[in-house]
N, C-alpha and C positions, 0 to 999 in steps of 0.2 A: 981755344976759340970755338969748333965743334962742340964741344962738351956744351958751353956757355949759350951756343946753340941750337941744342938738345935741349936743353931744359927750359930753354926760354919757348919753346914750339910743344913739350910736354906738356907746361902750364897754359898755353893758349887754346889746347889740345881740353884737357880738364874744365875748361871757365867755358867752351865753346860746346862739348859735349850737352851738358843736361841741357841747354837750351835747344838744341836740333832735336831732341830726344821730349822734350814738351811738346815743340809745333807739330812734332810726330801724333803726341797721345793727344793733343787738343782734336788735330783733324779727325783722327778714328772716331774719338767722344764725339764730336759735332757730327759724323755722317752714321755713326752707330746709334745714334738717342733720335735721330730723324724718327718721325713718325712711322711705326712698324708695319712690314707689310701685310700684315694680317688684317690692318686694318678694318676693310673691306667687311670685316664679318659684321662689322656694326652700321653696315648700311641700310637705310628703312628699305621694306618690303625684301628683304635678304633672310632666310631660315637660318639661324644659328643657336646654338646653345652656351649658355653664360653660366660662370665657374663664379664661386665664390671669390677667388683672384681678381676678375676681371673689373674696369673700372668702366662706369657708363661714361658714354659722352656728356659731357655740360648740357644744360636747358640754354643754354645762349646757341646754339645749333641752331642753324635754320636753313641750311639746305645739304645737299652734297652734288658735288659738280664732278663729272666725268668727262676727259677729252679721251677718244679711242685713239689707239694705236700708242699711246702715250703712256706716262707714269699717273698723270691726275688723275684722280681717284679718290677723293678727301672728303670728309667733311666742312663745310665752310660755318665759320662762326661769327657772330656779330657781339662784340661790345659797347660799352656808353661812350667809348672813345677809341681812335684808330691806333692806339698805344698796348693798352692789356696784351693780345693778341700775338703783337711781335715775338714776346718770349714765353706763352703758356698755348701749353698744346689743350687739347681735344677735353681732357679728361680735368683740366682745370690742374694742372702741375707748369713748376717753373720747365723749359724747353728753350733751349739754345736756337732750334730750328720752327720752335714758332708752331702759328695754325695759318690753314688756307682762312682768310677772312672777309666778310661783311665789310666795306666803309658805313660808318657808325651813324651816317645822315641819310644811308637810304633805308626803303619799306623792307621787313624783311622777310614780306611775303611776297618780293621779286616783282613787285607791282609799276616801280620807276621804268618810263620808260629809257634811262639810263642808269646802270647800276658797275659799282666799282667794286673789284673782290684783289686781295693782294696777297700774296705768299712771298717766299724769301729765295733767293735763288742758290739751292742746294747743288753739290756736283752730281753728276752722273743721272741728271733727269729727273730726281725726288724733287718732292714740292713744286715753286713753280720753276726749276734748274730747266724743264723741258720748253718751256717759252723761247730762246734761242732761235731756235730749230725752224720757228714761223715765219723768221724774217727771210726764208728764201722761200722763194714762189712755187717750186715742184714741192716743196714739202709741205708746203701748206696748202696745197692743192690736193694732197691725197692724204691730209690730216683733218678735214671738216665737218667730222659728226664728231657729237658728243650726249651729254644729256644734265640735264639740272633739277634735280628731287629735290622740293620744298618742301620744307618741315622735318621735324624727326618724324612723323608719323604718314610722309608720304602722300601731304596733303594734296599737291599737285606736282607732274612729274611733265617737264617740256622738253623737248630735242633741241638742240643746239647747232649752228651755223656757221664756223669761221670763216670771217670771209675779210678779215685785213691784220695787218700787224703794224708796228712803229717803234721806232725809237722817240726819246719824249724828254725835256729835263721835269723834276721831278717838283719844278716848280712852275710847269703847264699848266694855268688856269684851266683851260679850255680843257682837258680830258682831267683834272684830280679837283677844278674847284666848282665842276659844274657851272662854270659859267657861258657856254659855246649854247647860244640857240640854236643851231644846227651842228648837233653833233655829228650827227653820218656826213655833213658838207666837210667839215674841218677833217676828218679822217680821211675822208676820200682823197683831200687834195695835201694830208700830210705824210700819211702811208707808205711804209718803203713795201706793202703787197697789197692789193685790191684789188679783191675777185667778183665780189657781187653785191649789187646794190637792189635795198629791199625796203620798204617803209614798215620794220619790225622794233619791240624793243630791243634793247643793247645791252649787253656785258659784257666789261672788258676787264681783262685777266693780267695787272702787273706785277713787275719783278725789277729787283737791281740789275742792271747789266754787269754782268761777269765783272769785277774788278774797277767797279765804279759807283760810289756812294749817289751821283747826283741825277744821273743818265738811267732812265728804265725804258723796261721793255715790253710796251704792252702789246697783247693779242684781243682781236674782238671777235665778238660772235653775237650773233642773232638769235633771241631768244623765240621759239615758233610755237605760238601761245592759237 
């Protein structure tokens, strides 16, 4: 009976192996092919030198957005649709983790005075992983500069504002269908943090919530033009 028991836990042992040992190498591949932290070197108005290796960013660039104290740090890119994006990074290759992006209906020379940029929520604070972090009030209270370089060429460079976060389902008119005429009213009064009310434009920064396809997590900021 042992014996018959051994072997029946050997083979469960065998069929159970290579699958823990994929979820293993999928995760590495997904948080190793994240966009590189080198990135940065291809950011306009940045001196750097470009190797024959090296791959330019797309012409669908159109800005890079920086939260301090943070991991964002990215280029953001705009496609004819809020689809492409999800799984092609920066340099126009397929990518698991995606680019920080543009929604595909607004100006992409930051003109709206509401505009929606979305990234994928990676672990350990890559991409928009560090959005979490907003929805409590001391952290987003000493998280609130940033900066937003339009254009690859640096065409206009504005400072940034955070001053609210939320939780949202991801089928919220009101902050993803552009439908709220008062967008800073609806935030103000949906907001799990609101620090400061300002009659500026708006960019607001979403992500999946941790372990949940339908629930996002957006952060907004004031763009100070």
């Amino acid at each position: 009976m042992n014996v018959l028991y051994e072997r029946v836990l050997l083979i469960a042992l065998v069929l159970v192996l290579p699958v823990v040992a994929w979820c293993m190498y999928d995760n590495y591949y997904i948080f190793s092919h994240t966009l590189e932290t080198d990135i940065t070197r291809y950011k306009p108005g940045r001196t750097y030198s470009l190797t024959a290796e090296d791959a330019p960013i797309s012409d669908e660039m159109v800005a890079w957005l920086t939260i301090d104290g943070t991991k964002i740090d990215y280029p953001v890119m705009q496609g004819s649709d809020n689809i492409k994006y999800l799984n092609t990074d920066p340099f126009g290759s397929y990518s698991l983790s995606g680019s920080i992006f543009l929604d595909s209906r607004n100006s992409s020379d930051m003109s709206d005075g509401y505009s929606v940029v979305y990234g994928h929520h990676m672990e350990h604070g890559k991409m928009f992983g560090a959005l979490d972090d907003f929805l409590d009030r001391p952290y987003l209270e000493n998280h609130t500069d940033g900066s937003l370089i339009v254009g690859k060429n640096a065409d206009a460079v504005y400072p940034l504002k955070v001053f609210a976060s939320m939780q949202a389902s991801a089928s919220d008119k009101n902050v993803f269908d552009f439908q709220s005429t008062d967008i800073l009213g609806y935030i103000r009064d949906n907001a799990a943090v609101f620090i400061r009310d300002e009659d500026k434009p708006i960019l607001a920064l979403s992500t999946c919530t941790s372990g949940d396809m339908v629930e996002r997590t957006i952060v907004f900021c004031y763009i100070i033009k």
